[in-house]
C-alpha positions as CSV (number, residue, x, y, z in Angstrom):
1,X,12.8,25.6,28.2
2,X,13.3,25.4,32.2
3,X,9.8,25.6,33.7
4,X,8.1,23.6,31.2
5,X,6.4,20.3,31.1
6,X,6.7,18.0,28.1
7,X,3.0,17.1,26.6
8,X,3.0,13.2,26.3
9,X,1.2,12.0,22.9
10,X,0.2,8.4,23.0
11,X,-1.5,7.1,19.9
12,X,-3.5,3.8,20.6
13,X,-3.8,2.8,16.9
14,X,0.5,2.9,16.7
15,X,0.4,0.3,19.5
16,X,0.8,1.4,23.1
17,X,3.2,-0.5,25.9
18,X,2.9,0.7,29.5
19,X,4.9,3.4,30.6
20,X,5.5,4.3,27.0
21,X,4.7,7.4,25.3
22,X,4.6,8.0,21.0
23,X,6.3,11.3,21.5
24,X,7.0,14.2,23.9
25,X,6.3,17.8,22.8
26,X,8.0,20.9,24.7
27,X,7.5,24.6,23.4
28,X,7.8,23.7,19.3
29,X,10.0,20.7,19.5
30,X,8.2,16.9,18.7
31,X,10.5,13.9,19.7
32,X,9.0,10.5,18.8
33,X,10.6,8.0,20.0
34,X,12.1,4.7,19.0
35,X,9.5,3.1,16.6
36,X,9.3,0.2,15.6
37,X,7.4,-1.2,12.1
38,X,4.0,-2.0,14.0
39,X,0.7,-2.5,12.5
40,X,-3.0,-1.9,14.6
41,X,-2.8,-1.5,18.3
42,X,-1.3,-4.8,19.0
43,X,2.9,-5.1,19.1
44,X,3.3,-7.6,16.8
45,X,5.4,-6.5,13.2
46,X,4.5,-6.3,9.5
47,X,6.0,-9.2,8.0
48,X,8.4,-8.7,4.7
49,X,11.4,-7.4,6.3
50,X,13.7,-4.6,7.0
51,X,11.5,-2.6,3.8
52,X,8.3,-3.5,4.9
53,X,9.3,-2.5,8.4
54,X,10.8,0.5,7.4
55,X,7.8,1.5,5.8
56,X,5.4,0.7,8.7
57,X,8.0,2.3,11.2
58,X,7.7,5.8,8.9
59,X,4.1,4.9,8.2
60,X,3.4,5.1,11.9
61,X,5.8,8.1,12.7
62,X,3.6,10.1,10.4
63,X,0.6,9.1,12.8
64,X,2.4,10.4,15.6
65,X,3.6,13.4,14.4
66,X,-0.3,14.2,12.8
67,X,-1.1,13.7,16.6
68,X,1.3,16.3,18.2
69,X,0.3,18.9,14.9
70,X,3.1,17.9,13.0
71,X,4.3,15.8,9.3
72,X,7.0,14.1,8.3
73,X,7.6,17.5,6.5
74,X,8.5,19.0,9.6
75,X,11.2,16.1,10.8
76,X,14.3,17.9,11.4
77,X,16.4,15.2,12.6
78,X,15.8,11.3,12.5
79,X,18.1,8.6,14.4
80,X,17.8,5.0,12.1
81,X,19.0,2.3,14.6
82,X,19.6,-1.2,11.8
83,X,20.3,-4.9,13.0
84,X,22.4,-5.7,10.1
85,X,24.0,-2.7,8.0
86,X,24.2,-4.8,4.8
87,X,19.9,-4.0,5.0
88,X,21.2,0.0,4.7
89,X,20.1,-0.1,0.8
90,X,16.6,-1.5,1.1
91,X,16.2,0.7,4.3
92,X,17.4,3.7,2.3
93,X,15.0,3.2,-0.8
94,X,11.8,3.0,1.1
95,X,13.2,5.9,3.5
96,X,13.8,7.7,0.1
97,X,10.3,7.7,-0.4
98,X,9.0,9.1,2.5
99,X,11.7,12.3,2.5
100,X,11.7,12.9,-1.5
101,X,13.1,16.2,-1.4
102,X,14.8,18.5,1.8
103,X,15.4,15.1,4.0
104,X,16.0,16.1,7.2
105,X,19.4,15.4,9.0
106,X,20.0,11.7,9.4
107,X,22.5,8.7,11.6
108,X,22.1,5.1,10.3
109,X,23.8,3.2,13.1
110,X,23.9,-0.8,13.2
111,X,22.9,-2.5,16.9
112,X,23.1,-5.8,18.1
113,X,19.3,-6.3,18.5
114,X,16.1,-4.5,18.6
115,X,12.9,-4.7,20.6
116,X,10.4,-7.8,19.4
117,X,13.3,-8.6,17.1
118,X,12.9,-5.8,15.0
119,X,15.4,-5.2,12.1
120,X,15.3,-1.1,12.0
121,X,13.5,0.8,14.4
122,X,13.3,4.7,14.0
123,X,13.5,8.1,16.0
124,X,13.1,11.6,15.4
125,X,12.5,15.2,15.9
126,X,10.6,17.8,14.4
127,X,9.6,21.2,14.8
128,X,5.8,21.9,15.1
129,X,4.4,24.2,12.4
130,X,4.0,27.7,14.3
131,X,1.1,28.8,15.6
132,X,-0.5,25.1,15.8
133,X,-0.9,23.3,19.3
134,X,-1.0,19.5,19.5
């Protein structure tokens, strides 16, 4: 890949921080970054928890991968970051949802605190669908 530039994607209904972008795209590979279980362009979370923020966080991965030409059918490798590992099962349901079949390789790893006080934020990678440019 030397010689190429990555393609920022910044989606403004996700929520956008300065000096922030959704994702980076180079040749076929997608990386989103950490995401966090935001709702509307403002940074503020969904209330309800470690599943309702899981659901958000996936919710608004899939509008960042739609962005680069991607879906979450195309996630190859996804990086779960948890405040509290004893939230791993009701993480793991609504997770279960959104990969029903084929999920993509996974870590779940607990940290001592998240941005805005999130309890699970969310990264990943996938492979754009060939022949499609973001």
């Amino acid at each position: 890949m030397a010689g190429r530039r990555a393609k920022r994607i910044v989606v403004d209904s996700v929520g956008r921080l300065p000096v922030f972008s959704h994702a980076s795209v180079v040749g076929d590979l997608i990386f989103v970054s950490g995401t966090l279980g935001t709702k509307g362009a403002g940074i503020s979370l969904v209330p309800g928890g470690v599943g309702a923020e899981t659901r958000q966080t996936l919710e608004n991965i899939r509008t960042i991968l739609g962005a680069a030409g991607a879906g979450l059918e195309d996630v190859v490798k996804v990086s779960v970051y948890v405040t509290d590992m004893a939230d791993f099962a009701a993480m793991n349901e609504v997770y279960a949802e959104f990969f029903p079949s084929d999920p993509p390789a996974r870590i779940t790893l607990e940290v001592a605190g998240l941005a805005l006080g999130a309890e699970v934020e969310i990264e990943c990678i996938a492979a754009r669908p060939l022949g499609d440019t973001p």
